[in-house]
PyMOL Python script that loads the backbone (N, CA, C, O; Angstrom):
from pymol import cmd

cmd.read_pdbstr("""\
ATOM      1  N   UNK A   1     109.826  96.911 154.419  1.00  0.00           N
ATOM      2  CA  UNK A   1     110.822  96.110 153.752  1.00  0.00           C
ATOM      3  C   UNK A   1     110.181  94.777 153.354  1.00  0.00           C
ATOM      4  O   UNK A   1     109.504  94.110 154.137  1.00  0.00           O
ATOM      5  N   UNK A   2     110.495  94.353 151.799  1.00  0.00           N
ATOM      6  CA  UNK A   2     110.314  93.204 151.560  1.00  0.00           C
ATOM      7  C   UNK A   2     110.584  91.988 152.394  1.00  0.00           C
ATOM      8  O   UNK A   2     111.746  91.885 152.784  1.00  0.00           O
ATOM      9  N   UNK A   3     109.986  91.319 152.644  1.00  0.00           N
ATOM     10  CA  UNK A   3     110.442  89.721 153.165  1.00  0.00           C
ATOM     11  C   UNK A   3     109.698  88.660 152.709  1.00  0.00           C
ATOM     12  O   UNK A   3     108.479  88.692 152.534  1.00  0.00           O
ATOM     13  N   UNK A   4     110.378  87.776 152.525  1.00  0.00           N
ATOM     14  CA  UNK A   4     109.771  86.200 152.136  1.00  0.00           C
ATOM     15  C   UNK A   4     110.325  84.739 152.669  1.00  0.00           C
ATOM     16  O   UNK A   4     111.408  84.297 152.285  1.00  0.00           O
ATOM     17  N   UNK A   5     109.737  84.256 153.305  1.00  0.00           N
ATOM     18  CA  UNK A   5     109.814  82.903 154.177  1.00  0.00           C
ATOM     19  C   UNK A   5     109.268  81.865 153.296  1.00  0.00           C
ATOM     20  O   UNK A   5     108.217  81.800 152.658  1.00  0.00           O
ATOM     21  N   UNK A   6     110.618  80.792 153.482  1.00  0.00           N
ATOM     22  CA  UNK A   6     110.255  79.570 153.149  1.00  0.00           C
ATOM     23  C   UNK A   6     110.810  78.198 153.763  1.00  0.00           C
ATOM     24  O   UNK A   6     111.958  78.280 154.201  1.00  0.00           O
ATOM     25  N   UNK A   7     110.070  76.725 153.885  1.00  0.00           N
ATOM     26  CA  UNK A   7     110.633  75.752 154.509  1.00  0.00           C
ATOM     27  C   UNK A   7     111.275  74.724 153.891  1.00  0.00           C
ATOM     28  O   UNK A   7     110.898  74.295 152.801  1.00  0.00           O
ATOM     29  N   UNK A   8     112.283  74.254 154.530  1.00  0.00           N
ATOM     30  CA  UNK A   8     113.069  73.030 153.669  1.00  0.00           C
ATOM     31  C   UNK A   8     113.362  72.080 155.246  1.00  0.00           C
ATOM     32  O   UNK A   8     114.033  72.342 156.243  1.00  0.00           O
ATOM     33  N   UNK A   9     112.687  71.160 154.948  1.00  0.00           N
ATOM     34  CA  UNK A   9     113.119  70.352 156.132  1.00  0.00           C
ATOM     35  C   UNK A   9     112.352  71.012 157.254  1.00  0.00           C
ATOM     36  O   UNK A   9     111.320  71.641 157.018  1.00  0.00           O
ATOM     37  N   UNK A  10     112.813  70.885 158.403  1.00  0.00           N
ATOM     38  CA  UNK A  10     113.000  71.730 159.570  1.00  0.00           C
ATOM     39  C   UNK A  10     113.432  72.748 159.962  1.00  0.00           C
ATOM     40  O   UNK A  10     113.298  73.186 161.105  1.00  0.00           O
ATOM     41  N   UNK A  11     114.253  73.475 158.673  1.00  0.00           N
ATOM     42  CA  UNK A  11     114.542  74.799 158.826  1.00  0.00           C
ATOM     43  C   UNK A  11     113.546  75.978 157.990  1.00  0.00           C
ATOM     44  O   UNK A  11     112.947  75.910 156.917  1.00  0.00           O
ATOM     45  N   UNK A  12     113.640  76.774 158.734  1.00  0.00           N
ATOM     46  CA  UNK A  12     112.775  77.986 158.206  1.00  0.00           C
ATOM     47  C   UNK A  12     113.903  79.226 157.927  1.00  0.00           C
ATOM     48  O   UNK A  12     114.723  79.559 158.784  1.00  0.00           O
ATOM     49  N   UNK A  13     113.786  79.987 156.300  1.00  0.00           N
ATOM     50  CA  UNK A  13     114.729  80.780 156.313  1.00  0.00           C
ATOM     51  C   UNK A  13     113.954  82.028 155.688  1.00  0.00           C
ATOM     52  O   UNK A  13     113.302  81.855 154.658  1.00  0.00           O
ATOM     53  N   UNK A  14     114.003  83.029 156.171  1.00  0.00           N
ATOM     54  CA  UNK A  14     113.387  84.236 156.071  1.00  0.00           C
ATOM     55  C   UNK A  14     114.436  85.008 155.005  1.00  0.00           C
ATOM     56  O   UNK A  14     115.658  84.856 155.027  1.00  0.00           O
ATOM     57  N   UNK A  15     113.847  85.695 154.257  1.00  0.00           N
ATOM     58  CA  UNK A  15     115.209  86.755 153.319  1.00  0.00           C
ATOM     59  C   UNK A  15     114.341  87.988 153.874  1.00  0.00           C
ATOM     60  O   UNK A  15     113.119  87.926 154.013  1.00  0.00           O
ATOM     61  N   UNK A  16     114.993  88.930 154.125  1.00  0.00           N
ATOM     62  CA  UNK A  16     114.357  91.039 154.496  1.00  0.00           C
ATOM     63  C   UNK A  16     115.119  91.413 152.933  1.00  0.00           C
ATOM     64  O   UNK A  16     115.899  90.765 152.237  1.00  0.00           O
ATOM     65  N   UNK A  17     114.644  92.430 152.810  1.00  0.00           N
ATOM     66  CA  UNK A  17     115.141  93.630 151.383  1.00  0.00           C
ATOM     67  C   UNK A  17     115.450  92.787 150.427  1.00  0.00           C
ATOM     68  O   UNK A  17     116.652  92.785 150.163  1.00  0.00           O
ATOM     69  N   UNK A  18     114.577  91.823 149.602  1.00  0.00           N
ATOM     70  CA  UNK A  18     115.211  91.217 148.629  1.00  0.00           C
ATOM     71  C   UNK A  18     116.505  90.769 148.208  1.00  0.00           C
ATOM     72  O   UNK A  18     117.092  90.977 147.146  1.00  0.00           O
ATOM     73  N   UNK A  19     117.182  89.493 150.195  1.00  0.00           N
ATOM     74  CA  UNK A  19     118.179  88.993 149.861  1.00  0.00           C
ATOM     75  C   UNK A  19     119.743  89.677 150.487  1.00  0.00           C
ATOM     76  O   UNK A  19     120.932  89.361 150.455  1.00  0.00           O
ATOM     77  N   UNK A  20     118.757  90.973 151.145  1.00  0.00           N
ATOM     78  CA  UNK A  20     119.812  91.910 151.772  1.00  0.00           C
ATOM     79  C   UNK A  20     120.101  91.064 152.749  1.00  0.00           C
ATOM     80  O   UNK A  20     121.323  90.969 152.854  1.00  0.00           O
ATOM     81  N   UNK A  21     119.553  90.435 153.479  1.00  0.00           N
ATOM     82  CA  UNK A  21     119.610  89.883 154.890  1.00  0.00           C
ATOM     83  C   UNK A  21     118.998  88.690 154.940  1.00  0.00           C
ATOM     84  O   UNK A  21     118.044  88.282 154.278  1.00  0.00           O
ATOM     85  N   UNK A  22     119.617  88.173 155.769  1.00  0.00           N
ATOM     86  CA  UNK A  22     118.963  86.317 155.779  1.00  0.00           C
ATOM     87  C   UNK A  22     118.613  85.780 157.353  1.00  0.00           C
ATOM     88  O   UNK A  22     119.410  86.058 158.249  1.00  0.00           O
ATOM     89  N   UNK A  23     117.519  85.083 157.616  1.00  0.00           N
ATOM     90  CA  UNK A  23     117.189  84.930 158.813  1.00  0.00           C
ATOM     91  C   UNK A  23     117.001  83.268 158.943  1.00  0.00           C
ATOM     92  O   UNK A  23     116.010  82.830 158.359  1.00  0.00           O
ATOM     93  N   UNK A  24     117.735  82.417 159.555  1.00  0.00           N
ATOM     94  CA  UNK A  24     117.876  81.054 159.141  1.00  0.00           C
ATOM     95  C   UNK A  24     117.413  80.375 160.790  1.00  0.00           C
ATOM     96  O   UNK A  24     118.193  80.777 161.653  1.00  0.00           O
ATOM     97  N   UNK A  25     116.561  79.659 161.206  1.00  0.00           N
ATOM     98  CA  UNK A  25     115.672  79.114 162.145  1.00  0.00           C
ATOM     99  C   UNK A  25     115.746  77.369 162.561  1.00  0.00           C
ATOM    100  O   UNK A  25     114.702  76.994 162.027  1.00  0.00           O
ATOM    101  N   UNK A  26     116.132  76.585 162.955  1.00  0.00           N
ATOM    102  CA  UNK A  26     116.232  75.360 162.901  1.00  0.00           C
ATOM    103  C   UNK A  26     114.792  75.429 163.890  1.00  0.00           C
ATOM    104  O   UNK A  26     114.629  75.993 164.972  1.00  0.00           O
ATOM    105  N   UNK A  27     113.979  74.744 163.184  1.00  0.00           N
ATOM    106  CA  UNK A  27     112.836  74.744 163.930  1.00  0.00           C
ATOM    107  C   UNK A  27     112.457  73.664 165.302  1.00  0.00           C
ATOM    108  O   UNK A  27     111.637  73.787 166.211  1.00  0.00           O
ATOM    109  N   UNK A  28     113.197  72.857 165.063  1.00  0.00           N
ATOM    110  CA  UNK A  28     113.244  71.599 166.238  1.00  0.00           C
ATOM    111  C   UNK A  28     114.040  71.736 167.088  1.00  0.00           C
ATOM    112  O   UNK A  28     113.939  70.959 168.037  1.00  0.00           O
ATOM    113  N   UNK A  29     115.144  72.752 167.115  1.00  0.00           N
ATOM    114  CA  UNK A  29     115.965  72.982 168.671  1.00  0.00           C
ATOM    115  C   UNK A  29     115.723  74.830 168.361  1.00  0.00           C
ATOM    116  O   UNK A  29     116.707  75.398 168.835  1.00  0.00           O
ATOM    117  N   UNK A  30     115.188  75.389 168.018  1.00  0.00           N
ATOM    118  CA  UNK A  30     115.719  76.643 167.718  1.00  0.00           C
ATOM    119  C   UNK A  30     116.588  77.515 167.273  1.00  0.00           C
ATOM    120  O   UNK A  30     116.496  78.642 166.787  1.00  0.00           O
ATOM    121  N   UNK A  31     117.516  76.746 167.542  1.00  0.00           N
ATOM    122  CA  UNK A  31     118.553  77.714 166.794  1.00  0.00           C
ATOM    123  C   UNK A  31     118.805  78.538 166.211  1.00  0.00           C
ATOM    124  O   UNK A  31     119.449  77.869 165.402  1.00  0.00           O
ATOM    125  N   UNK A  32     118.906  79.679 165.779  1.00  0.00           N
ATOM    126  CA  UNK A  32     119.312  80.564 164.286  1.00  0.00           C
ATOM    127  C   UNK A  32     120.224  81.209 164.439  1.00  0.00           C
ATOM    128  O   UNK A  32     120.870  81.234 165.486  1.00  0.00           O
ATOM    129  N   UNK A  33     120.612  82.242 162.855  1.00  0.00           N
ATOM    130  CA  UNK A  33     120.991  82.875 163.018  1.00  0.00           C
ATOM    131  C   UNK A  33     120.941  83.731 161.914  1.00  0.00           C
ATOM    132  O   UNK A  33     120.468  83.180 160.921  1.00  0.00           O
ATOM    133  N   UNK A  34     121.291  84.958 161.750  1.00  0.00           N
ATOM    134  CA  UNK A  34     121.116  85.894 160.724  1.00  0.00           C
ATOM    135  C   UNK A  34     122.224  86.665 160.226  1.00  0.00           C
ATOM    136  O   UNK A  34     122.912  87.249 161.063  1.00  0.00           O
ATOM    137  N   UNK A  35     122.495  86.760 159.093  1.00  0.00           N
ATOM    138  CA  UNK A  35     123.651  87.437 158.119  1.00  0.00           C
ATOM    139  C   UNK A  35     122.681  88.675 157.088  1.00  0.00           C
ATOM    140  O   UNK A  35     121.525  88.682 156.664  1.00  0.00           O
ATOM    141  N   UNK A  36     123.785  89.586 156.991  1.00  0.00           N
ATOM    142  CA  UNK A  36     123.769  90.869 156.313  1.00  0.00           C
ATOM    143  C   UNK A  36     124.614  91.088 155.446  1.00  0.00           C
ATOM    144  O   UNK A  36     125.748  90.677 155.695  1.00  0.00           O
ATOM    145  N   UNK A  37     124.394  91.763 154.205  1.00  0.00           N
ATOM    146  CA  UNK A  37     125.732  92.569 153.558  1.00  0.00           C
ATOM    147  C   UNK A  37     126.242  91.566 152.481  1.00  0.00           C
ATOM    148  O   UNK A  37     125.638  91.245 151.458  1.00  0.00           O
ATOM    149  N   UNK A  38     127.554  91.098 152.926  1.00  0.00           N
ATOM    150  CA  UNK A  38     128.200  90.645 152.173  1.00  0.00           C
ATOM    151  C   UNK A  38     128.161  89.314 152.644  1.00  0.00           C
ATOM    152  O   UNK A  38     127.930  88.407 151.844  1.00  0.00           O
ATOM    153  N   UNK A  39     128.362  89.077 153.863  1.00  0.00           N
ATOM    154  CA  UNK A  39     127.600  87.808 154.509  1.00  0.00           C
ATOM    155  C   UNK A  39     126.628  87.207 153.857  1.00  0.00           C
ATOM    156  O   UNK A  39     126.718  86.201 153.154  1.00  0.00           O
ATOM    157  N   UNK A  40     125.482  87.982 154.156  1.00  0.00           N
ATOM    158  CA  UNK A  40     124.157  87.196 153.222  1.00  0.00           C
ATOM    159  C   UNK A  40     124.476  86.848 151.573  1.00  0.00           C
ATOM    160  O   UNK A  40     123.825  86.075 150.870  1.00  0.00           O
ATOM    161  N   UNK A  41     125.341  87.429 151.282  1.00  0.00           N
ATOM    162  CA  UNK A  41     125.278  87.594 149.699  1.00  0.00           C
ATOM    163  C   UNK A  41     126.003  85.917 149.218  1.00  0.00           C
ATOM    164  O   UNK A  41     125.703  85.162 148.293  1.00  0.00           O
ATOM    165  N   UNK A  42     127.368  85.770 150.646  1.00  0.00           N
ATOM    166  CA  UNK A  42     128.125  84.777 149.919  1.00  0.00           C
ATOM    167  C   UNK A  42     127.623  83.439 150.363  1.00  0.00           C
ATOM    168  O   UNK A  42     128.007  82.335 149.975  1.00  0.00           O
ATOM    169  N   UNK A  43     126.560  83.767 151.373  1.00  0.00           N
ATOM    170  CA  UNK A  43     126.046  82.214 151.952  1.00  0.00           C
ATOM    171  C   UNK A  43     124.725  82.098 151.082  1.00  0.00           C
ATOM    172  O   UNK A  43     124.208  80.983 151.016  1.00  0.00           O
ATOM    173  N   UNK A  44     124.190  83.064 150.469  1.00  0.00           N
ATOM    174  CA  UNK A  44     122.766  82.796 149.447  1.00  0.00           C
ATOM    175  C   UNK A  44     123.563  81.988 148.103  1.00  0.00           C
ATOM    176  O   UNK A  44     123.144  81.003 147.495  1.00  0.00           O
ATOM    177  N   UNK A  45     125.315  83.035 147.781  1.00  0.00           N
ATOM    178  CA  UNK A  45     125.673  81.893 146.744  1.00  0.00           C
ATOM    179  C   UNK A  45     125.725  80.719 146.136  1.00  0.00           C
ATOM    180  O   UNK A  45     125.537  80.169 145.051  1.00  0.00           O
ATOM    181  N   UNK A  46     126.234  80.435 147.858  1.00  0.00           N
ATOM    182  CA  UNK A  46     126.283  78.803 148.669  1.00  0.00           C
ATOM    183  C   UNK A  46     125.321  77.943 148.329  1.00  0.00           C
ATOM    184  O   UNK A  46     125.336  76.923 147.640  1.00  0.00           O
ATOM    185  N   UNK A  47     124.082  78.770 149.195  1.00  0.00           N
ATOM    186  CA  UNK A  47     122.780  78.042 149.178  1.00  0.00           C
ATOM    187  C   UNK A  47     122.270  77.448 147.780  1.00  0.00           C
ATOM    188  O   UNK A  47     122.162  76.261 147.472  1.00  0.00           O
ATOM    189  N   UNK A  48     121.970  78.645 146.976  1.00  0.00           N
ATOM    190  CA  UNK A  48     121.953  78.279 145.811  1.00  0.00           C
ATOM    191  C   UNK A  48     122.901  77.391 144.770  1.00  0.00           C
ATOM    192  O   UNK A  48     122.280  76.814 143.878  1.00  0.00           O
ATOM    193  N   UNK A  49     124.048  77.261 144.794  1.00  0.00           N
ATOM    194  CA  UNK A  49     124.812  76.096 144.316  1.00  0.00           C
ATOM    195  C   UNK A  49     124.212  75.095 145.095  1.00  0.00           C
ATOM    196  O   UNK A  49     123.422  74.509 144.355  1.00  0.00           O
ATOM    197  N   UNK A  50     124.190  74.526 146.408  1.00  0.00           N
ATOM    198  CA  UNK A  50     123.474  73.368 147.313  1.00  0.00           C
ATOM    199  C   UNK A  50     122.266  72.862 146.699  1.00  0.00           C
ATOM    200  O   UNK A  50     122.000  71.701 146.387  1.00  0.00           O
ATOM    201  N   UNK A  51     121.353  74.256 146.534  1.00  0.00           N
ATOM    202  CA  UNK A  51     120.022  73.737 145.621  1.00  0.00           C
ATOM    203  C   UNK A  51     119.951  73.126 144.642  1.00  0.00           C
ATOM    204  O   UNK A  51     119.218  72.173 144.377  1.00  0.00           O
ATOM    205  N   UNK A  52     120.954  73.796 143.843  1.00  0.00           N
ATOM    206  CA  UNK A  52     120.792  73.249 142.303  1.00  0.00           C
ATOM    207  C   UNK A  52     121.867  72.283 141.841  1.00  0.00           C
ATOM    208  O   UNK A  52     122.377  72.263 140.721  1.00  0.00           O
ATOM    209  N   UNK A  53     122.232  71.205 143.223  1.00  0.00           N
ATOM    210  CA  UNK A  53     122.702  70.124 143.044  1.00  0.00           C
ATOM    211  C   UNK A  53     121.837  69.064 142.474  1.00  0.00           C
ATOM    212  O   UNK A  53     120.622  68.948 142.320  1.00  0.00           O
ATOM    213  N   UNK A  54     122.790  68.389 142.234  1.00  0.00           N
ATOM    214  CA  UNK A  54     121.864  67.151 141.402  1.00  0.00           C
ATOM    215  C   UNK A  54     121.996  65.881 142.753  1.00  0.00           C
ATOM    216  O   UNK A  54     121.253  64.902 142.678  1.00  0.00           O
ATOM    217  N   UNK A  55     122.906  65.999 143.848  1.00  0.00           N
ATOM    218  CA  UNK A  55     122.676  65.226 145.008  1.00  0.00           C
ATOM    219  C   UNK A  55     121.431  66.092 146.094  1.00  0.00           C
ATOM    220  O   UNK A  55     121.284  67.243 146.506  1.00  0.00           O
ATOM    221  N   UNK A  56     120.864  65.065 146.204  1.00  0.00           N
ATOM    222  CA  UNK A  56     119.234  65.950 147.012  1.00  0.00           C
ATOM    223  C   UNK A  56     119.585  65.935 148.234  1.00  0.00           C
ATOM    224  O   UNK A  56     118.679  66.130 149.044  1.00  0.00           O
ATOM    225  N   UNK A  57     120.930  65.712 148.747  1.00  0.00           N
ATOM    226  CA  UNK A  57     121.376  65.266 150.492  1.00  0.00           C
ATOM    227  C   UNK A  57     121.798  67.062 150.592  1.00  0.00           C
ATOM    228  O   UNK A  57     121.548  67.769 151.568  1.00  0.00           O
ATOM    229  N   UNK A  58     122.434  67.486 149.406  1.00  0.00           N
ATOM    230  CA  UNK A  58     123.089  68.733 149.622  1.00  0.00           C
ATOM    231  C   UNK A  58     123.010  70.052 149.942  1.00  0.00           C
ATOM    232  O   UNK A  58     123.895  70.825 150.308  1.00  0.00           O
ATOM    233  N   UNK A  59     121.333  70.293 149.682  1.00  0.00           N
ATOM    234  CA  UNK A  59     120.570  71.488 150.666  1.00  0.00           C
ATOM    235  C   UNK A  59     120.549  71.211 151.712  1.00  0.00           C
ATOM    236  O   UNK A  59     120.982  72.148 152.383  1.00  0.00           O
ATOM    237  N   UNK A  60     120.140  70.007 152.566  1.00  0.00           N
ATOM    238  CA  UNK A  60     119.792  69.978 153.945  1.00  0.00           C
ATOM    239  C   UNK A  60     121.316  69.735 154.730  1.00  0.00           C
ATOM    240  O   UNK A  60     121.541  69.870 155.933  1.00  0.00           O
ATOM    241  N   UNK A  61     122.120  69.402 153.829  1.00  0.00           N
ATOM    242  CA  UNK A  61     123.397  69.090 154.382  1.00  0.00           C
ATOM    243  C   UNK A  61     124.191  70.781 154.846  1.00  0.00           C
ATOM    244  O   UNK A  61     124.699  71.171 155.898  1.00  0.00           O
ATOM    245  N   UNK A  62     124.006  71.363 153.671  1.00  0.00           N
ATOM    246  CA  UNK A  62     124.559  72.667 153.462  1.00  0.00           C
ATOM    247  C   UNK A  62     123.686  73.444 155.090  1.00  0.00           C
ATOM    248  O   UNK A  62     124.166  74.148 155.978  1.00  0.00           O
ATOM    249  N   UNK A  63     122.192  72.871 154.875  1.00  0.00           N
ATOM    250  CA  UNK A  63     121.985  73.995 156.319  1.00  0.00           C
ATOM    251  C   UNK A  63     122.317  73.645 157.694  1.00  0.00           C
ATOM    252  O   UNK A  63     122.542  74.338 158.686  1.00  0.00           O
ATOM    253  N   UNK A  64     122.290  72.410 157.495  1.00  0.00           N
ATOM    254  CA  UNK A  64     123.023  71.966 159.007  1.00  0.00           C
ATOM    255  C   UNK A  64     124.168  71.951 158.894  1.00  0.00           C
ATOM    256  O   UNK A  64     124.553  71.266 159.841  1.00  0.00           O
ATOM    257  N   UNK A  65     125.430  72.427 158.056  1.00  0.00           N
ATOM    258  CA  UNK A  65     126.429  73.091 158.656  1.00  0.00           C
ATOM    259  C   UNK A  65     126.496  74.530 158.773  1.00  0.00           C
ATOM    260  O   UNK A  65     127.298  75.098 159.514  1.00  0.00           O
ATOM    261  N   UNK A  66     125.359  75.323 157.785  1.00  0.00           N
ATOM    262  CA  UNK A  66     125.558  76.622 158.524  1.00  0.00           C
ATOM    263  C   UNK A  66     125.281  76.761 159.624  1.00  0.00           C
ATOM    264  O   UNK A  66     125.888  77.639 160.238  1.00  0.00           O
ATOM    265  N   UNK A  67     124.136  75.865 160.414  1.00  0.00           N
ATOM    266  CA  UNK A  67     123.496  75.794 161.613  1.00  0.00           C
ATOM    267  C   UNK A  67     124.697  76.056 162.592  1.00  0.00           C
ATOM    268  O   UNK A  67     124.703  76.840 163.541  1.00  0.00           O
ATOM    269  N   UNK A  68     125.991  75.009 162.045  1.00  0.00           N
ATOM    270  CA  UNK A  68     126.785  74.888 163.257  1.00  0.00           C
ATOM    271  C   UNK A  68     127.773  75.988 163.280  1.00  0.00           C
ATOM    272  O   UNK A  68     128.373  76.279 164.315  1.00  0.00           O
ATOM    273  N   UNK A  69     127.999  76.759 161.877  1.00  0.00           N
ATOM    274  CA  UNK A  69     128.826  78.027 161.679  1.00  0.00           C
ATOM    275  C   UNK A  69     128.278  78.969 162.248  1.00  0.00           C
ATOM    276  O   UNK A  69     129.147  79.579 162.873  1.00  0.00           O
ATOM    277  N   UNK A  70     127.435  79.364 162.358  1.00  0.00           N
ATOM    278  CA  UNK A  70     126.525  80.487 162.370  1.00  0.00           C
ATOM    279  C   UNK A  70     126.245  80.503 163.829  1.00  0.00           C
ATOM    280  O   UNK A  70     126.757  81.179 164.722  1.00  0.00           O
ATOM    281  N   UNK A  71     125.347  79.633 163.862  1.00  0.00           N
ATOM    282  CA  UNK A  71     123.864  79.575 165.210  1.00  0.00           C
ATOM    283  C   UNK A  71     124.456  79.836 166.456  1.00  0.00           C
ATOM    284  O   UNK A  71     125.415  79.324 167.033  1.00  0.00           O
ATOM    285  N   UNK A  72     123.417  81.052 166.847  1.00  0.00           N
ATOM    286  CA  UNK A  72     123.688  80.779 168.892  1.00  0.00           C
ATOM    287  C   UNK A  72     122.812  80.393 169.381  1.00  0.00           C
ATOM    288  O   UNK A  72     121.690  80.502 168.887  1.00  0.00           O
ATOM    289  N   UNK A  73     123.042  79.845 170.453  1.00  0.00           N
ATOM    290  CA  UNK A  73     122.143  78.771 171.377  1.00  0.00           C
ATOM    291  C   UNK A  73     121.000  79.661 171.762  1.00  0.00           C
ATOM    292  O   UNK A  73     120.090  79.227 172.468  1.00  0.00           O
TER     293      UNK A  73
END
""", "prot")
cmd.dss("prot")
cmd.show_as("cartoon", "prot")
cmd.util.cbc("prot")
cmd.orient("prot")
């Protein structure tokens, strides 16, 4: 299966099957967590609107609240 990792900040987010699945890492406490399906589909939406803000606070903002939706200790 395809996968591709990349960093923004302190988080590390892995995609498997081109986007099928998402693997999201807070690298300074650990944290993560991972979405599938339809999950992955509507938080990559997300992500991507966050990115292609024109406020630069709004990717890193966007992952530290999935951090807190998502993540188990």
């Amino acid at each position: 299966m395809k996968q591709a990792t990349w960093h923004i900040g302190n988080f590390a987010i892995t995609s498997y099957g081109n986007g099928l699945s998402y693997a999201v890492v807070n690298e300074t406490d650990g944290r993560e967590f991972f979405l599938q399906g339809d999950d992955a589909s509507t938080w990559r939406g997300q992500y991507d609107a966050a990115d292609e803000s024109s406020d630069e606070t709004a990717l890193p903002a966007f992952l530290h609240q999935s951090m807190s939706d998502y993540a188990t200790a």
